[in-house]
C-alpha positions in Angstrom: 0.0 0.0 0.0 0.9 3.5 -0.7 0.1 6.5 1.5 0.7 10.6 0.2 1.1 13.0 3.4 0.8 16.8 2.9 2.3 18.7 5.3 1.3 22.4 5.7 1.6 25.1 8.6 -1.8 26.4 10.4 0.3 29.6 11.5 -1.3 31.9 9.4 -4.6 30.3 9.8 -4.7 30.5 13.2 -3.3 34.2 13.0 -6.2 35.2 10.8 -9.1 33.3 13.3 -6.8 35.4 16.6 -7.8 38.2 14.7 -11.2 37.6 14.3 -11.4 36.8 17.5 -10.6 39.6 18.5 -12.6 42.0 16.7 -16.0 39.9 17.7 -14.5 40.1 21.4 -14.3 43.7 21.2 -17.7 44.0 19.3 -19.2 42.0 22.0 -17.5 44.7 25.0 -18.4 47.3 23.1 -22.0 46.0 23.0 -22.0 45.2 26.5 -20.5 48.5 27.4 -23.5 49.9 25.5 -26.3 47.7 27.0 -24.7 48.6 30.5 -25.0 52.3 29.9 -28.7 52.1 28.1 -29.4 49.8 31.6 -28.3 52.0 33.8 -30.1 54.9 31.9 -33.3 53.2 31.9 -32.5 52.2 35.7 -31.8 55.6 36.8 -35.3 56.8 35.1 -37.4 54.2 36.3 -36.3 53.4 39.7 -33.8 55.7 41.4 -35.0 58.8 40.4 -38.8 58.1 41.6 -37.1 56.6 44.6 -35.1 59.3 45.4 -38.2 61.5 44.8 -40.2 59.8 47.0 -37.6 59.8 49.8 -37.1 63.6 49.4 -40.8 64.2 49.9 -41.1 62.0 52.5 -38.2 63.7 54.5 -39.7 67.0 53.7 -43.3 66.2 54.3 -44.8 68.3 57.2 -47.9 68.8 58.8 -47.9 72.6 57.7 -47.2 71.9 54.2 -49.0 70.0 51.3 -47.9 67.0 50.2 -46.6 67.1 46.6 -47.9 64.5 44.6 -46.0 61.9 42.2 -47.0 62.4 38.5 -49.5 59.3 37.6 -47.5 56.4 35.7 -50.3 53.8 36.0 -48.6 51.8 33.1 -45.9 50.4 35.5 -45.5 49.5 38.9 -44.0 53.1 40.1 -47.6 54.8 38.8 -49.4 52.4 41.2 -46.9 52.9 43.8 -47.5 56.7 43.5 -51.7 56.4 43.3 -51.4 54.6 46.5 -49.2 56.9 48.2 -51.3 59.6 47.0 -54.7 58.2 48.3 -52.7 57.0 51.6 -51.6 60.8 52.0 -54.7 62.2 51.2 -56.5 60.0 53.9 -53.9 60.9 56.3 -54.4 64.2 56.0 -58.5 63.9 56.0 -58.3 61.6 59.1 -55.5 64.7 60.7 -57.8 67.4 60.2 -60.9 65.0 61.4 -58.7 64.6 64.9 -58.1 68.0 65.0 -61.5 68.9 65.2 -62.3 66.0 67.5 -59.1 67.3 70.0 -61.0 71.0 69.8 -64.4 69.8 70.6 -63.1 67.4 73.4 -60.8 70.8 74.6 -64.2 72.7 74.6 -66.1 70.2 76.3 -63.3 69.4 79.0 -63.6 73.6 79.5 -67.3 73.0 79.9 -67.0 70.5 82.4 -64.8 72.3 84.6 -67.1 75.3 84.8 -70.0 72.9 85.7 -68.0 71.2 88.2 -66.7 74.6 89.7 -70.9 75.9 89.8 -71.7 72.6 91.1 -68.9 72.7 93.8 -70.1 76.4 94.3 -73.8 75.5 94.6 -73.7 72.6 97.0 -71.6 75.5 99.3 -73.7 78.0 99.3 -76.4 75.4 100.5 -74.5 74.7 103.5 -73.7 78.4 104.1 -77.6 78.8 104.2 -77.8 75.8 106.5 -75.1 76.7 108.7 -76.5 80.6 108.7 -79.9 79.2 109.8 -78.5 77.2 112.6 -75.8 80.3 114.0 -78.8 82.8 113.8 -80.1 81.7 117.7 -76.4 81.3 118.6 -75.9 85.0 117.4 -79.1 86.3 118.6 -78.2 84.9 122.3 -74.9 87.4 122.8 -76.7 90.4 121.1 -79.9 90.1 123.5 -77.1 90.0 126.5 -75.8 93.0 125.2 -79.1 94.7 124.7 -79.2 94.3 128.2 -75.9 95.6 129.7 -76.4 98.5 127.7 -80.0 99.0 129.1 -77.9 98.4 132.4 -75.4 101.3 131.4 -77.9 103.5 130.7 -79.3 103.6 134.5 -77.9 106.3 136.1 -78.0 104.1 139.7 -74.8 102.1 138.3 -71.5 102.0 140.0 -68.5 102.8 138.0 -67.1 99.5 138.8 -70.3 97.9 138.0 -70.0 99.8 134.0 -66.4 99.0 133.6 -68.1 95.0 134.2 -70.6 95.2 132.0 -69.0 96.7 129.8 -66.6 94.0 130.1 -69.3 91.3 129.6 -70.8 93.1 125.9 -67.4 93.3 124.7 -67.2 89.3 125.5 -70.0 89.2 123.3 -69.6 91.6 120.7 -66.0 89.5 120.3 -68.0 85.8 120.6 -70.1 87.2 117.5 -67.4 88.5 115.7 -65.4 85.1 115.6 -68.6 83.2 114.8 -69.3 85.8 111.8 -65.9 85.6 111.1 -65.7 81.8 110.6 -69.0 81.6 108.4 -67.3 84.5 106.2 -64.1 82.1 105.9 -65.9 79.3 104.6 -67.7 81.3 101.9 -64.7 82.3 100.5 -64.0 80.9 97.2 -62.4 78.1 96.1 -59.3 79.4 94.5 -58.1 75.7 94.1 -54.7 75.7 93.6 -52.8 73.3 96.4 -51.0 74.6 98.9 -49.7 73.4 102.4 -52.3 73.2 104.9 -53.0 72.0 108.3 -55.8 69.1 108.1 -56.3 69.3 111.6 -57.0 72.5 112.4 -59.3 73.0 109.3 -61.0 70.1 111.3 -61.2 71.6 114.3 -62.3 75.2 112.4 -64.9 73.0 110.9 -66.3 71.5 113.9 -66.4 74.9 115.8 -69.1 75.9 113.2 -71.7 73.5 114.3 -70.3 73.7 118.0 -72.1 77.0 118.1 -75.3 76.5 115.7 -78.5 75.1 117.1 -77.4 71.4 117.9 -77.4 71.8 121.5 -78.7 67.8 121.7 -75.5 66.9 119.7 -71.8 66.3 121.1 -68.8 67.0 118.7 -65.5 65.5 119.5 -62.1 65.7 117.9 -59.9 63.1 118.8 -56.3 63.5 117.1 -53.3 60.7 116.7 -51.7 62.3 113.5 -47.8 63.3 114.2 -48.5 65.0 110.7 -51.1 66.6 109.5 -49.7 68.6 106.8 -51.2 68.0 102.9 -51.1 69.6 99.7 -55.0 71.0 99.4 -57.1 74.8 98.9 -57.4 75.3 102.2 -61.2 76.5 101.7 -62.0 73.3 99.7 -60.7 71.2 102.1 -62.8 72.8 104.9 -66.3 72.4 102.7 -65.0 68.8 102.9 -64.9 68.4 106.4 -68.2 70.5 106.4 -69.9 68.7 104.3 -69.5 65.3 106.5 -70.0 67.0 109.5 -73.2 67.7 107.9 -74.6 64.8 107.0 -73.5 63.6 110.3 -75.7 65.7 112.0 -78.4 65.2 109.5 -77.8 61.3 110.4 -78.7 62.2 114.0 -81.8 64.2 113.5 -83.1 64.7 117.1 -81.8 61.9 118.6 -80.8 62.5 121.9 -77.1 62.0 123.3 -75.9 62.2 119.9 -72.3 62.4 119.1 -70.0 63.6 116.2 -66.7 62.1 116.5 -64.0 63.2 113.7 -60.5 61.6 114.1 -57.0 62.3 112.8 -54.5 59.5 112.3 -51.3 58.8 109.8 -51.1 56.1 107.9 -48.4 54.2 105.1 -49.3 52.7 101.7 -45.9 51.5 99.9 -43.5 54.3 100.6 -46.7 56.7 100.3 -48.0 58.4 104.2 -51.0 59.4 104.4 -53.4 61.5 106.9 -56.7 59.7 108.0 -59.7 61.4 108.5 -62.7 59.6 109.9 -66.2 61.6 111.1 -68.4 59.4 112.3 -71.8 59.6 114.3 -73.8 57.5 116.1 -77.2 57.6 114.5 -78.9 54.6 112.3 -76.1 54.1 109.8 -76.2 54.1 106.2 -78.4 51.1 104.2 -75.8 48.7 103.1 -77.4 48.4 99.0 -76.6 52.8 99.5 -72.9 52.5 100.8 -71.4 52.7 96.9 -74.0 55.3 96.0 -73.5 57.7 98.6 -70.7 59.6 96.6 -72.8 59.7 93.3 -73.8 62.8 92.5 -77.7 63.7 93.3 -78.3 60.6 95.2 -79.9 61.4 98.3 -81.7 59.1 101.0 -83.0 62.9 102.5 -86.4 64.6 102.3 -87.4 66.7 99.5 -86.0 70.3 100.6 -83.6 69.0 103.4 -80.4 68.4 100.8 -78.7 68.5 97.1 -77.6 65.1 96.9 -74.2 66.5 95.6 -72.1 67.3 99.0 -70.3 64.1 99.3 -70.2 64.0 95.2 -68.6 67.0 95.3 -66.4 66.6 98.5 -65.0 63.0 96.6 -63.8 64.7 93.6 -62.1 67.8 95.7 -60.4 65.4 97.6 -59.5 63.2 94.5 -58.2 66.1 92.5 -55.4 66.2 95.3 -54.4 62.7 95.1 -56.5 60.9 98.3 -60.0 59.0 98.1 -62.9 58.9 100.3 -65.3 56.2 100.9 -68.4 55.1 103.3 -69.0 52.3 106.0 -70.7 51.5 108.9 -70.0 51.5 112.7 -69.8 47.8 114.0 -73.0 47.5 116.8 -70.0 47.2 119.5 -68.3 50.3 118.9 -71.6 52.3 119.1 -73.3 52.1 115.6 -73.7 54.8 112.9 -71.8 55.6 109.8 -68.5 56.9 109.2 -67.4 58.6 106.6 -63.2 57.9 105.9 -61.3 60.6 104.4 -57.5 60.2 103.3 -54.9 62.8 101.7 -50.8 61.9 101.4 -49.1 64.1 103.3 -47.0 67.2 101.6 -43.9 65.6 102.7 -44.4 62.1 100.9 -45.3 64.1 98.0 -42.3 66.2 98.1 -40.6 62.6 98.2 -42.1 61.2 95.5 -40.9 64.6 93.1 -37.5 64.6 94.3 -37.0 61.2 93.0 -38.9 61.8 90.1 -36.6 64.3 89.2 -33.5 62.4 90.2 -35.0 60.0 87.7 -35.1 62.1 85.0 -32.0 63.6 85.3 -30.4 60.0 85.5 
């Protein structure tokens, strides 16, 4: 067998496809140079830009300013995007001015409620100033009629001058015993400024007990029995003593005419946490208070009295004066053993817990 070889070099062929090579591989960068560019283009338009825009509005959006709207693309995604935003905005700012109205109307009504509650707590004390008027009218007319009479006496020419400088003496007594008891009835009808300041609980207890001390309730015994080492609260002095008024009162209206009555109001301190407080208790010895009324007694209008003989709103009113300066009051009865009768608990924390309780507060904050 024969065989014919050919022998021939690929140099220059495979020169000629290195070239071609290279001309399609720098066709094909040069495309993707251009498709990258285009990409990016189209990707800045379409996606950055709108998102750039809707993060520039959004940091810019306030509640004093319009919102700016996206122009509507609803052929793509962005449009829908920017119709939803739009509506969600708009909503927003339907529901803001909706709230806005509501937070004026509730401000109004909250003003309204104030001024009722300030009539109402004005109202119920100008009832018990015409109560507590009646019953110092005898007490008053007593000393004047004695002094009636010593000046009759001075008038006599048959008096000794020792005898004029005695009754003179006595009126004076008088004159003064009717001053103080004018003077206390013109202390309680002062108005309720109502700002909190320190007070003495005690001694607007006693103050308040003196008042009906000297009115017609001669069959009636009142007793203050103190165990408070402090007494001192945060409270309007003038609301505080239509508080202690206003159970005294219904305390006595308890007793009616029973005889050997007694009105007992007590101070004493007590804790709750790291919170002291003052305890006030007035309590009488008459029939008590119907257990089905004991949570009703502090509503306002309820009343177990005759027609004419009370409001119903003294202890409403006394409950939310005392409440306003951070205590609570509340009802129960005497047990049969310790005499009978309702009491009627009042308690306040004391100005120094309260004092306390900002300090640390404020150490708080400033932590």
């Amino acid at each position: 067998r024969r065989a014919l070889a050919i022998v021939r070099s690929t140099g220059p062929i495979d020169a000629q496809l290195w070239e071609n090579e290279k001309i399609i591989l720098a066709y094909m960068l040069a495309n993707a140079v251009v498709l990258a560019v285009v990409g990016l283009f189209r990707m800045v338009k379409l996606v950055v830009r709108p998102l750039e825009r809707l993060a520039e509005q959004a940091d810019t959006y306030s509640l004093r300013h319009d919102f700016l709207p996206f122009p509507g693309r609803p052929g793509n995604e962005f449009g829908r995007l920017s119709s939803s935003l739009n509506r969600m905005i708009a909503q927003l700012e339907e529901d803001r001015g909706a709230l806005l109205d509501k937070v004026a109307s509730l401000k109004c009504a909250n003003e309204e409620l104030e001024r009722n509650r300030r009539e109402m707590v004005r109202a119920e004390k100008m009832a018990s100033i015409g109560r507590l008027a009646a019953g110092l009218a005898h007490e008053i007319g007593n000393p004047l009629g004695v002094v009636q009479g010593y000046l009759d006496l001075l008038g006599q020419g048959a008096v000794s001058s020792e005898e004029r400088k005695e009754f003179a003496r006595r009126a004076e007594q008088e004159v003064a015993r009717v001053g103080r008891l004018i003077r206390q009835l013109l202390d309680y009808a002062r108005p309720i400024e109502g700002a909190p300041a320190p007070v003495r609980g005690r001694e607007l207890l006693a103050e308040s007990l003196e008042l009906f001390r000297h009115g017609n309730h001669a069959h009636i015994g009142f007793f203050l029995e103190s165990e408070a080492e402090d007494d001192l609260v945060l409270a309007d002095a003038d609301g505080l003593r239509q508080v202690f008024v206003n159970c005294i009162m219904n305390a006595v209206d308890a007793l009616g005419t029973l005889p050997e009555g007694r009105v007992v109001a007590r101070c004493l301190n007590g804790q709750e946490g790291d919170r002291r407080y003052i305890r006030v208790v007035i309590k009488d010895n008459g029939p008590g208070i119907a257990q089905e009324h004991l949570e009703s007694v502090f509503e306002p209008f309820f009343t177990t009295k005759e027609p004419g003989r009370g409001t119903g709103l003294g202890l409403a009113v006394s409950c939310s004066l005392v409440e306003n300066w951070g205590g609570k009051m509340w009802a129960e009865n005497v047990r049969a053993e310790d005499g009978g009768g309702a009491a009627i608990w009042i308690s306040l924390p004391l100005a120094a817990s309260l004092n306390t309780e900002k300090g640390l507060a404020d150490t708080g904050k400033a932590a």
